[in-house]
N, C-alpha and C positions, 0 to 999 in steps of 0.2 A: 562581496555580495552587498554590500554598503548602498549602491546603486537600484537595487533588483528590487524587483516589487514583492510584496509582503503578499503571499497568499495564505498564508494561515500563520492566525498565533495567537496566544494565549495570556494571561492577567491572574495572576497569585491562583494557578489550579492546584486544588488539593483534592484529597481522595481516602475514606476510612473503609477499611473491610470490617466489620462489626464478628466475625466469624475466625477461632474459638473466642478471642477478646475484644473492643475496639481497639485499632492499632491504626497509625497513618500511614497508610503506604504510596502516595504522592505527599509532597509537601511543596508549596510555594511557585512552581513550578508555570516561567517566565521563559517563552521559547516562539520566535520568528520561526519559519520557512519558508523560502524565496521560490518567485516562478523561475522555475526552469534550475532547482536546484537539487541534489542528489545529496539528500541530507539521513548519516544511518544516526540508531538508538544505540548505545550499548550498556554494559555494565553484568555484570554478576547476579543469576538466577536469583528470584527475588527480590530485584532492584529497583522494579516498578516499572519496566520498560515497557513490557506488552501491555499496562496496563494500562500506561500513559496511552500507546496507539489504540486501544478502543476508546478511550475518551477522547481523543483527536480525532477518529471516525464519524464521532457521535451516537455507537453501535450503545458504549456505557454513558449515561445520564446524570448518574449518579455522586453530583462530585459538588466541589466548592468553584466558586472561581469564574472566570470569562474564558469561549473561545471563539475567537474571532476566524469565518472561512472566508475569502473572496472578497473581507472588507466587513461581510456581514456577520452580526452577532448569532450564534446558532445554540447559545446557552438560553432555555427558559421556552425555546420553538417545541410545536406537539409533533408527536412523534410522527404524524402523518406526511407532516414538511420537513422532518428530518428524513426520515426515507424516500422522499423524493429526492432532497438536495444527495442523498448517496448515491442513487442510482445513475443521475444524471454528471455529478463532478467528484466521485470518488469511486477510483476501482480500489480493487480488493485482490492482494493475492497473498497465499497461506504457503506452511511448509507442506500441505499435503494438497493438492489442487484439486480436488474436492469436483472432480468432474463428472458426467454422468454415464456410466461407463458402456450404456445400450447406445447412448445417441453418438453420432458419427462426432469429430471434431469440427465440424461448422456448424451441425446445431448446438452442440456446447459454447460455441462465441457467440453466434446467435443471441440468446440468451436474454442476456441482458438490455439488446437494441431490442427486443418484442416485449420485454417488458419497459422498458420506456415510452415507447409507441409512438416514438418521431417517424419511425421511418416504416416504409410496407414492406411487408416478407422479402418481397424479390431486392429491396433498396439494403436491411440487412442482411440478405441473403451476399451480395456485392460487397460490402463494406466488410464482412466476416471472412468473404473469401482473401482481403485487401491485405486483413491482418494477416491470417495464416501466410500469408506470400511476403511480410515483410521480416516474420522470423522462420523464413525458410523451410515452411510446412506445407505449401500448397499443394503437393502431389498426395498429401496426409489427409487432406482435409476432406474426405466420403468415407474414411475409414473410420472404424467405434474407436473409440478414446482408448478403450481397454487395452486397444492391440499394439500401442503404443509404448516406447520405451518410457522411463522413468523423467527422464529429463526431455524429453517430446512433450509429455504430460502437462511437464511445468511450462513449458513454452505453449501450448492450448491455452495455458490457464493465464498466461501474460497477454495472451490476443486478444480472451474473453475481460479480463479486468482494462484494454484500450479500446475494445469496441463502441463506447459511448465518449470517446474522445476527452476524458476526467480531465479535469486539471491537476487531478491530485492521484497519486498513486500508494497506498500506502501496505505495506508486506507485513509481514511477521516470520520470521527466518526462513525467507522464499529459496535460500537454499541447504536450507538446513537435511533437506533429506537427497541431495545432488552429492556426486563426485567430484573430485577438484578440476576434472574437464568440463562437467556441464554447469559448475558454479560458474567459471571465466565466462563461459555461453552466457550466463544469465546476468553475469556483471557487464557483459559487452552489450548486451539488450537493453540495460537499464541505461548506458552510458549513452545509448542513441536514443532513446526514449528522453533523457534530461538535455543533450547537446541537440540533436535533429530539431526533436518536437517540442521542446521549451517545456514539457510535465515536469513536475515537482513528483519526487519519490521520496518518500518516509519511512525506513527499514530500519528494525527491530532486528539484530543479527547478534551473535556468540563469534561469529569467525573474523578474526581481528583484521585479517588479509583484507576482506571486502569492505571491510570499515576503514581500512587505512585508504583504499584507492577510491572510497566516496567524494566527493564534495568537503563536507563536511562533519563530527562528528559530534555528537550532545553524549556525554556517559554519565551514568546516574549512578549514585550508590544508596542504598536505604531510604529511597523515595525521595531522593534529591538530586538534583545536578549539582554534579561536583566537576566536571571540564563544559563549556560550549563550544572548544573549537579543538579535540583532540585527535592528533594521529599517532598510529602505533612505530618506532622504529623497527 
């Protein structure tokens, strides 16, 4: 990765929760992510990892440090330009896809292209159908979300977090509530999302399997990194 360009990264980020005591839970916290790389978080509940990925999002504010997206500094930016630059170069996807379960699966991708407002209804209406057909959901996509398998669900919610074309993709155990069949799905999704289309993915994951066949591995322990480049045997 030595070569690859730097799309996000960071300068001595730290991080206190004040609740029941002050405690740090980042510390110092020095970490690249390359375009077009498939970089997971790990470590042991209470490691700092998820928390690390909303301050990497920008979603938490609250913190010590520099982080740099795209080149640009986005520590000290008001929140009105932070939520722009998400909507526009950061998808989003959760272990629970958090989709809407009356509207059919294209207005759930949808989404995000009308609220950005580059493109006219019918132009995301095209581009939302684009996704659903690129993870094999197109015949899916007039039907409510609800009716949907579990692991269907998360693959809506992976179309919806590429429908504004992010440069950054960043999860929190996107398949923390999948089967070891539709986790491989979603590992083979992401691996054509970082090789095909050159996204950078940033996953916060417990399952050591999918963290060994990432890219790369950052594992933290007690709000520190203690490996940058770990795989599991």
């Amino acid at each position: 990765m030595k070569n690859k360009e730097i799309i996000l990264s960071t300068k001595s980020l730290g991080k206190y929760f004040n609740e029941p005591v002050k405690f740090k839970v980042l510390d110092d916290i020095n970490i690249e992510a390359f375009k077009g790389e498939f970089l997971t978080l790990v470590g042991k509940s209470g490691s700092g990892k998820s928390t690390l990925l909303y301050c990497l999002s920008t979603m938490d504010t609250s913190y010590e440090g520099k982080i740099y997206i795209n080149g640009v500094k986005v520590t000290g930016q008001k929140q009105n330009q932070l939520s722009a630059m998400r909507n526009a170069d950061i998808g989003f996807i959760f272990q629970f896809h958090y989709l809407l379960p009356e509207f059919s699966c294209l207005k759930n991708v949808m989404i995000p292209a009308l609220k950005l407002g580059r493109l006219s209804h019918e132009e995301a209406e095209v581009k939302a159908y684009q996704k659903l057909e690129m993870l094999g959901l197109e015949n899916q996509a007039l039907k409510q979300s609800s009716k949907l398998s579990g692991g269907q669900q998360q693959r809506v919610a992976i179309a919806r977090a590429l429908i504004n074309d992010p440069a950054i993709i960043m999860c929190d155990e996107p398949t923390g509530n999948l089967d070891s069949k539709n986790t491989q799905v979603v590992f083979d999704i992401f691996k054509q999302i970082t090789k095909d289309h050159n996204k950078t993915i940033i996953a916060v994951t417990h399952d050591n399997d999918f963290a060994a066949n990432s890219d790369r591995t950052i594992e933290l322990a007690d709000g520190r990194i203690i490996s940058h480049d770990k795989h599991f045997d």
